[in-house]
C-alpha positions as CSV (number, residue, x, y, z in Angstrom):
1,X,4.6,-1.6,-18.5
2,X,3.3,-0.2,-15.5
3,X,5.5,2.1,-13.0
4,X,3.8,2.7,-9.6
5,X,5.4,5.4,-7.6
6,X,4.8,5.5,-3.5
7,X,5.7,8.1,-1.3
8,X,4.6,9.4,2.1
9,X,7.0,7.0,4.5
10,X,8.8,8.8,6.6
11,X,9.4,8.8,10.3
12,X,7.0,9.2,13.1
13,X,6.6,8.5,16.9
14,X,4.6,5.6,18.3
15,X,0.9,7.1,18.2
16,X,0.7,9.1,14.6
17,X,-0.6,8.9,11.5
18,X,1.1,8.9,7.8
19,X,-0.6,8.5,4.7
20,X,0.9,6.3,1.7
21,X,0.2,6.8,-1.3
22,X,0.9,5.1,-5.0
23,X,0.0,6.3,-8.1
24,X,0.0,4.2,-11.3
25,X,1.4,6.0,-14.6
26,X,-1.3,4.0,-16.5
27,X,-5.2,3.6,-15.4
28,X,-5.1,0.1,-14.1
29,X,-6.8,0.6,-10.3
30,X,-10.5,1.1,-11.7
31,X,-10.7,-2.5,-12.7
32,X,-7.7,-4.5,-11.1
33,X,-6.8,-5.7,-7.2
34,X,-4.3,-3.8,-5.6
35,X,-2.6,-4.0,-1.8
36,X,-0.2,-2.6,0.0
37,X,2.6,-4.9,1.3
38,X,5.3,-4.5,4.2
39,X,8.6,-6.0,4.5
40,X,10.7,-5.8,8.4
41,X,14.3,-6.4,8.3
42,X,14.8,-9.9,8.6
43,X,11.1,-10.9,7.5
44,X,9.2,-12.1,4.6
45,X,6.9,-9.7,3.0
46,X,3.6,-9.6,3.8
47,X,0.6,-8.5,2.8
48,X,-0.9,-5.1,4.9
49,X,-4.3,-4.2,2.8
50,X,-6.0,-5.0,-0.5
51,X,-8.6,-3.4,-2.2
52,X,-10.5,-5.9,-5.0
53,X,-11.6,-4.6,-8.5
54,X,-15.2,-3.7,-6.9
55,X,-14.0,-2.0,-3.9
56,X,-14.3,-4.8,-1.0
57,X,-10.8,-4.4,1.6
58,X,-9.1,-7.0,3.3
59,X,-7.0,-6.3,5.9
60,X,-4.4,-8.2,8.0
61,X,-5.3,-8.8,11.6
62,X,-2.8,-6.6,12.9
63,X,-3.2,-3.5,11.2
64,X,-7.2,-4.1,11.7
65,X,-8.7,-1.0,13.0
66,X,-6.0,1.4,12.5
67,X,-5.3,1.0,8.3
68,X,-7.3,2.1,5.8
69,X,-7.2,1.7,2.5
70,X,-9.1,3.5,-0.8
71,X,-8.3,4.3,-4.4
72,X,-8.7,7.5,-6.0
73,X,-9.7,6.3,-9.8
74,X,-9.6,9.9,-11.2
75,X,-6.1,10.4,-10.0
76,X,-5.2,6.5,-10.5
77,X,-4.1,6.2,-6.9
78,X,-4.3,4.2,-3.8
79,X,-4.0,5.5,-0.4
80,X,-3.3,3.5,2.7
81,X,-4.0,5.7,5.5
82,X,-2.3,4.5,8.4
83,X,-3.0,5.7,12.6
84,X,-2.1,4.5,15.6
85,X,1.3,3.6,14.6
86,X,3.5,1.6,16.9
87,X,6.7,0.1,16.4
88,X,5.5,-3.1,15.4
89,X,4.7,-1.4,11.9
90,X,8.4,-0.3,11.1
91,X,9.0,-2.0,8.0
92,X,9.4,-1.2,4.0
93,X,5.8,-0.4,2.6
94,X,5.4,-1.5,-1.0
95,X,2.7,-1.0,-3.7
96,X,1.3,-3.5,-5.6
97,X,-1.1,-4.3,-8.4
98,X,-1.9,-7.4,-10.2
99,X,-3.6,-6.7,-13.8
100,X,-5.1,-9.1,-15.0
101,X,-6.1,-9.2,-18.7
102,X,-5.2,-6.8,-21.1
103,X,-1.8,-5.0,-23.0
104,X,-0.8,-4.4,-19.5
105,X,-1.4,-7.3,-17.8
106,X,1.6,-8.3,-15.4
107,X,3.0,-8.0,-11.8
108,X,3.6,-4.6,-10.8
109,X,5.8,-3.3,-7.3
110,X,6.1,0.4,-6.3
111,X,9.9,0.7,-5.2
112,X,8.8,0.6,-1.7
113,X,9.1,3.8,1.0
114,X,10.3,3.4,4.3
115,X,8.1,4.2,7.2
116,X,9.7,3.9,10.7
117,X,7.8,4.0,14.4
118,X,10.1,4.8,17.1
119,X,10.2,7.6,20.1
């Protein structure tokens, strides 16, 4: 079992900048995928940012440019650093990690953390 705890959401005006961030409670993100999902009211979730095992990102089209993510492997985290914000990006940001192989192997969600863009 893996628990991944996010915090960092918050509120903030069209414009800023937050930074999420998700730490694992085992040491999974040095050799496993992770991304960082968003759910709106009303949507399906969908997927923000990934980070593969080797370091390559993907991100979706609309967060291009103003997202980032990165891992910090000593302190088994991942970051999404997030600017520019606009309304658009309101939603329920989630955590997540796919393991592979291994006693942990499995699924893994953070409990998601609210980030809302509005003036």
């Amino acid at each position: 079992q893996v628990q991944l705890v996010e915090s960092g959401g918050g509120l903030v005006q069209p414009g800023g900048s937050l930074r999420l961030s998700c730490t694992a409670s085992r040491n999974i993100f040095s050799s496993n995928a992770m991304g960082w999902y968003r759910q709106a009211p009303g949507k399906q979730r969908e997927l923000v940012a990934a980070m593969g095992s080797g370091g390559s990102t993907n991100y979706a089209d609309s967060v291009k440019g103003r997202f980032t993510i990165s891992r910090d492997v000593a302190k088994n985290t991942v970051y999404l650093q997030m600017s520019s914000l606009k309304p658009e990006d309101t939603a329920v940001y989630y955590c997540n990690a796919n393991v592979r192989t291994g006693y942990y192997r499995g699924d893994y969600w953070g409990q998601g953390t609210q980030v809302t863009v509005s003036s």
